[in-house]
C-alpha positions as CSV (number, residue, x, y, z in Angstrom):
1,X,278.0,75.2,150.0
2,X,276.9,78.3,147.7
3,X,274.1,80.2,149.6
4,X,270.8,81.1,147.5
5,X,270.8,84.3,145.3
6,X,269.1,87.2,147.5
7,X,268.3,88.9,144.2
8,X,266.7,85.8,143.0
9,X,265.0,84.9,146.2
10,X,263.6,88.4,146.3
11,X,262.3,88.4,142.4
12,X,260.0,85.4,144.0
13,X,259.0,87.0,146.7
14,X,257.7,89.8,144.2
15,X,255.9,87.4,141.7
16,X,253.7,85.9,144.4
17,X,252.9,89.0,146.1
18,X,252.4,90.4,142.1
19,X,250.3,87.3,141.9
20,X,247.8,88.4,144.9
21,X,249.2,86.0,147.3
22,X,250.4,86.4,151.3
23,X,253.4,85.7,151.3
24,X,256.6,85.6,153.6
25,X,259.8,84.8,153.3
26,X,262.2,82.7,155.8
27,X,266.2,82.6,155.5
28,X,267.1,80.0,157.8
29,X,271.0,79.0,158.3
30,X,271.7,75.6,157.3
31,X,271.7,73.9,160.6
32,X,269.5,72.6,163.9
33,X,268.7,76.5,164.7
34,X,266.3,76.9,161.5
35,X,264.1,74.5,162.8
36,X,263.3,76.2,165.4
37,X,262.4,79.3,163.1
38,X,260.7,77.2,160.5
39,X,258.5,76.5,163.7
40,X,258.2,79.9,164.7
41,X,257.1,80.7,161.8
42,X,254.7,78.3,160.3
43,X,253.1,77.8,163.7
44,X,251.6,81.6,163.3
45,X,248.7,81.2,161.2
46,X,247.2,79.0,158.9
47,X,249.2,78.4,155.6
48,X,247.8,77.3,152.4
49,X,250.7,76.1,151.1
50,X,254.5,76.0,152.1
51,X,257.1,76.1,149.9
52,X,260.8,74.7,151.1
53,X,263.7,75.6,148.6
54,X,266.6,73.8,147.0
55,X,269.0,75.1,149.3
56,X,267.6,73.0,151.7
57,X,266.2,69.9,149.6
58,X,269.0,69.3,147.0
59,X,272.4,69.1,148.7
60,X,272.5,65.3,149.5
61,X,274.3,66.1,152.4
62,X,271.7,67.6,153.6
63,X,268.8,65.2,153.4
64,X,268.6,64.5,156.9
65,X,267.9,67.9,157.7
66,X,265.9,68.3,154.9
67,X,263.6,65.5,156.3
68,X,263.5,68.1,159.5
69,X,262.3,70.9,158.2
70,X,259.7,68.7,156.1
71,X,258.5,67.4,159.6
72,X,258.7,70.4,161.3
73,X,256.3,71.9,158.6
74,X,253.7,68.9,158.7
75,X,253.7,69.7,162.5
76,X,253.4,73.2,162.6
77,X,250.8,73.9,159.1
78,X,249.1,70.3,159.3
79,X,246.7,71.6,156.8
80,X,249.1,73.7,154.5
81,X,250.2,72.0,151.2
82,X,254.1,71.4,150.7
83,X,255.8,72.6,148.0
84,X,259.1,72.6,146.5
85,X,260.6,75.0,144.0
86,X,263.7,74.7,141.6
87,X,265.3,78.3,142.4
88,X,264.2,81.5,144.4
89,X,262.7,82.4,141.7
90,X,260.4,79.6,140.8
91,X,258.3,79.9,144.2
92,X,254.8,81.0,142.2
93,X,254.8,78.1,139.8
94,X,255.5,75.7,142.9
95,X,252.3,77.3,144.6
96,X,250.4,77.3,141.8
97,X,251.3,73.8,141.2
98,X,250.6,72.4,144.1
99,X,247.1,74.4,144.6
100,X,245.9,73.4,141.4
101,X,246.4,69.4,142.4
Protein backbone atom coordinates (compact mmCIF):
# COMPACT_ATOMS: atom_id res chain seq x y z
CA UNK A 1 0.00 0.00 0.00
CA UNK A 2 1.73 3.57 -1.06
CA UNK A 3 2.49 5.44 2.24
CA UNK A 4 1.26 9.27 2.35
CA UNK A 5 3.56 12.02 0.84
CA UNK A 6 5.72 13.56 3.92
CA UNK A 7 6.14 16.66 1.74
CA UNK A 8 2.46 16.82 1.31
CA UNK A 9 1.60 15.87 4.81
CA UNK A 10 3.94 18.52 5.99
CA UNK A 11 2.58 21.56 3.44
CA UNK A 12 -0.78 20.82 5.68
CA UNK A 13 0.62 20.92 8.70
CA UNK A 14 2.03 24.49 7.58
CA UNK A 15 -1.48 25.83 6.27
CA UNK A 16 -3.26 25.23 9.51
CA UNK A 17 -0.61 26.44 11.64
CA UNK A 18 -0.45 29.59 8.73
CA UNK A 19 -4.13 29.62 9.36
CA UNK A 20 -3.75 30.35 13.36
CA UNK A 21 -4.70 26.97 14.36
CA UNK A 22 -2.95 24.33 17.09
CA UNK A 23 -2.17 21.82 15.40
CA UNK A 24 -0.30 18.34 15.64
CA UNK A 25 0.45 15.83 13.53
CA UNK A 26 0.24 11.86 14.17
CA UNK A 27 1.96 9.15 11.67
CA UNK A 28 0.63 6.10 12.85
CA UNK A 29 1.67 2.61 11.04
CA UNK A 30 -1.16 0.88 9.46
CA UNK A 31 -1.98 -1.66 12.08
CA UNK A 32 -3.40 -2.46 15.92
CA UNK A 33 -0.31 -0.27 17.39
CA UNK A 34 -1.73 3.16 16.05
CA UNK A 35 -4.53 2.86 18.10
CA UNK A 36 -2.91 2.96 20.90
CA UNK A 37 -1.13 6.24 19.76
CA UNK A 38 -4.22 7.72 18.28
CA UNK A 39 -5.25 7.29 22.04
CA UNK A 40 -2.26 8.71 23.45
CA UNK A 41 -2.65 11.40 21.69
CA UNK A 42 -6.14 12.68 21.46
CA UNK A 43 -6.63 11.75 25.16
CA UNK A 44 -4.16 14.89 25.95
CA UNK A 45 -6.27 17.74 25.78
CA UNK A 46 -9.37 18.91 24.46
CA UNK A 47 -9.56 18.93 20.58
CA UNK A 48 -11.79 21.05 18.51
CA UNK A 49 -11.75 19.01 15.67
CA UNK A 50 -9.81 15.84 14.45
CA UNK A 51 -8.98 15.18 11.24
CA UNK A 52 -8.24 11.25 10.11
CA UNK A 53 -6.59 10.99 6.63
CA UNK A 54 -7.16 8.90 3.47
CA UNK A 55 -4.41 6.72 4.22
CA UNK A 56 -6.33 5.34 6.80
CA UNK A 57 -10.08 5.87 5.44
CA UNK A 58 -9.83 4.97 1.72
CA UNK A 59 -8.10 1.63 1.30
CA UNK A 60 -11.24 -0.74 1.49
CA UNK A 61 -9.10 -3.13 3.06
CA UNK A 62 -8.78 -1.17 5.66
CA UNK A 63 -12.19 -0.23 6.71
CA UNK A 64 -12.25 -2.21 9.70
CA UNK A 65 -9.51 -0.46 11.14
CA UNK A 66 -10.58 2.54 9.88
CA UNK A 67 -13.81 2.07 12.07
CA UNK A 68 -11.02 1.79 15.06
CA UNK A 69 -9.40 4.70 14.85
CA UNK A 70 -12.91 6.52 14.30
CA UNK A 71 -13.94 4.92 17.75
CA UNK A 72 -10.86 5.35 19.31
CA UNK A 73 -11.21 9.18 18.50
CA UNK A 74 -15.03 9.43 19.71
CA UNK A 75 -13.60 7.94 23.01
CA UNK A 76 -10.71 9.77 23.60
CA UNK A 77 -12.04 13.73 22.11
CA UNK A 78 -15.87 13.07 22.82
CA UNK A 79 -16.30 16.65 22.18
CA UNK A 80 -13.88 17.25 19.21
CA UNK A 81 -15.48 17.26 15.69
CA UNK A 82 -14.27 14.53 13.07
CA UNK A 83 -12.95 15.31 10.01
CA UNK A 84 -11.76 13.78 6.99
CA UNK A 85 -9.49 15.26 4.32
CA UNK A 86 -8.71 14.15 0.65
CA UNK A 87 -4.77 14.35 0.83
CA UNK A 88 -2.13 15.71 3.41
CA UNK A 89 -2.53 18.60 2.08
CA UNK A 90 -6.24 19.30 2.23
CA UNK A 91 -6.24 19.18 6.28
CA UNK A 92 -7.35 23.20 6.60
CA UNK A 93 -10.34 22.98 4.25
CA UNK A 94 -11.49 19.70 6.24
CA UNK A 95 -11.24 21.79 9.55
CA UNK A 96 -12.61 24.57 8.26
CA UNK A 97 -15.44 22.55 6.92
CA UNK A 98 -16.39 20.87 9.54
CA UNK A 99 -16.18 24.00 12.10
CA UNK A 100 -18.27 26.02 9.93
CA UNK A 101 -21.24 23.14 10.09
Amino acid sequence: MPRPSNVGLAYGLERLVAAGFVAEQVLVALDESALAAVRRAVGGQPWDVVVIGGGIRKPEPLVEFFEAVVNVVHTGAPAARIAFNADGGASLEAVQRVLSA
